[in-house]
C-alpha beads as a LAMMPS data file, in Angstrom:
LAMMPS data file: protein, C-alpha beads

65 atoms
64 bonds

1 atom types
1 bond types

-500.0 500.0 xlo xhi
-500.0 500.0 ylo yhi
-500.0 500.0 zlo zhi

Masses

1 110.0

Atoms # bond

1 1 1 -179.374 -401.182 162.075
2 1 1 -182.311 -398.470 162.092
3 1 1 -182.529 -396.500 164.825
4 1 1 -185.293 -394.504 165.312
5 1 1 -186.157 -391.079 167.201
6 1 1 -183.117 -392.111 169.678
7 1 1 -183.661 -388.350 171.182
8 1 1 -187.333 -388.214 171.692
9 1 1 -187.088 -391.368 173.326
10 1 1 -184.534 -390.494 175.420
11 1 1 -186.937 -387.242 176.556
12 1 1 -189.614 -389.547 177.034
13 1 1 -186.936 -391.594 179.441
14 1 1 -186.139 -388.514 181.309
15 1 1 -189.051 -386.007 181.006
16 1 1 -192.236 -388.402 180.139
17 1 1 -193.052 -387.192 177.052
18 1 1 -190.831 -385.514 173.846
19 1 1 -191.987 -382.661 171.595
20 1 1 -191.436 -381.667 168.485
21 1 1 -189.395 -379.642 167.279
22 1 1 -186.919 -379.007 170.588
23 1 1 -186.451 -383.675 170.880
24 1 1 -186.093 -383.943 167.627
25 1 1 -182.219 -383.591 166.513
26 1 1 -182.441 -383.331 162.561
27 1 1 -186.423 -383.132 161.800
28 1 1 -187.587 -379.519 161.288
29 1 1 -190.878 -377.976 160.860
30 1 1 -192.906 -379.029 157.798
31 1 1 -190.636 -382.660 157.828
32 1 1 -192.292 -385.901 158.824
33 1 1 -189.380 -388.040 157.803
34 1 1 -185.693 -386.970 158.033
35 1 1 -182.702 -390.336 158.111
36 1 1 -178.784 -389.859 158.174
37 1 1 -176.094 -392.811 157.890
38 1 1 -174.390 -392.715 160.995
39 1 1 -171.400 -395.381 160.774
40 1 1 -173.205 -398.874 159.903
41 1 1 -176.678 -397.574 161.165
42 1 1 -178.930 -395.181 159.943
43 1 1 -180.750 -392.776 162.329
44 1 1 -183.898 -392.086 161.744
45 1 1 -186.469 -388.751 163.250
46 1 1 -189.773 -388.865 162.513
47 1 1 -193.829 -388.308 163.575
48 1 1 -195.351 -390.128 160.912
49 1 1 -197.977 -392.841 162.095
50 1 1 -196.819 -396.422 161.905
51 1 1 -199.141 -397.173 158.772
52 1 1 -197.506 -394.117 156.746
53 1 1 -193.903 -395.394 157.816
54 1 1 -193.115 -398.392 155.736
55 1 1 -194.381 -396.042 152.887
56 1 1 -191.603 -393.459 154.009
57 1 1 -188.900 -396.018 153.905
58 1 1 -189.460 -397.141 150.695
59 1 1 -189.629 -393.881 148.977
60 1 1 -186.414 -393.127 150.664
61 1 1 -184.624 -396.199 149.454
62 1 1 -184.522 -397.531 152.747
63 1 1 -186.878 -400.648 152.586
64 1 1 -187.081 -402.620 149.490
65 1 1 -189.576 -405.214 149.859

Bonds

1 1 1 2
2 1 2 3
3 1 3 4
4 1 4 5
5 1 5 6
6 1 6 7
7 1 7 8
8 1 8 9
9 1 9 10
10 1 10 11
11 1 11 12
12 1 12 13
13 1 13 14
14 1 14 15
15 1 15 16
16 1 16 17
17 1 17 18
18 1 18 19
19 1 19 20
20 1 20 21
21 1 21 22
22 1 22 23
23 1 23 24
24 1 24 25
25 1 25 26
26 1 26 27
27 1 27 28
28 1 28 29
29 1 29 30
30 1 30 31
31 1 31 32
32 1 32 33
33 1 33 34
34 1 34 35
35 1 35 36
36 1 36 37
37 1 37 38
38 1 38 39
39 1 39 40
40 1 40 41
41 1 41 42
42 1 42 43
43 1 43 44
44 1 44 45
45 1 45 46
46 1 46 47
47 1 47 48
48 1 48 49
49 1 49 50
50 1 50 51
51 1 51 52
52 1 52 53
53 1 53 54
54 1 54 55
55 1 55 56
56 1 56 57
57 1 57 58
58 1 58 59
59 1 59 60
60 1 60 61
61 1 61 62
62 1 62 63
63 1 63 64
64 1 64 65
């Protein structure tokens, strides 16, 4: 499974609104994409727009179709 920004959401849940870089766990300045296997899933930080995403994924071997 793909789990994305789990700890900006979570801000969002608790605060209204994340920002970047402090709700972010792994994604540091000058990223846009950062992913890590956790177990079965991979965890995945990012701020890209959801038309640059699928792009991402693919480059990173995530996606293949």
């Amino acid at each position: 499974m793909y789990i994305f920004n789990e700890k900006a959401e979570k801000a969002v849940k608790e605060k209204g609104f994340a920002r970047f870089p402090e709700d972010f766990e792994r994604l540091r300045p000058g990223q846009s994409f950062t992913f890590w296997k956790d177990g079965d899933n991979v965890k995945i930080e990012t701020v890209l727009p959801a038309s640059e995403l699928k792009t991402a994924m693919r480059r990173a071997g995530l996606l293949t179709a």
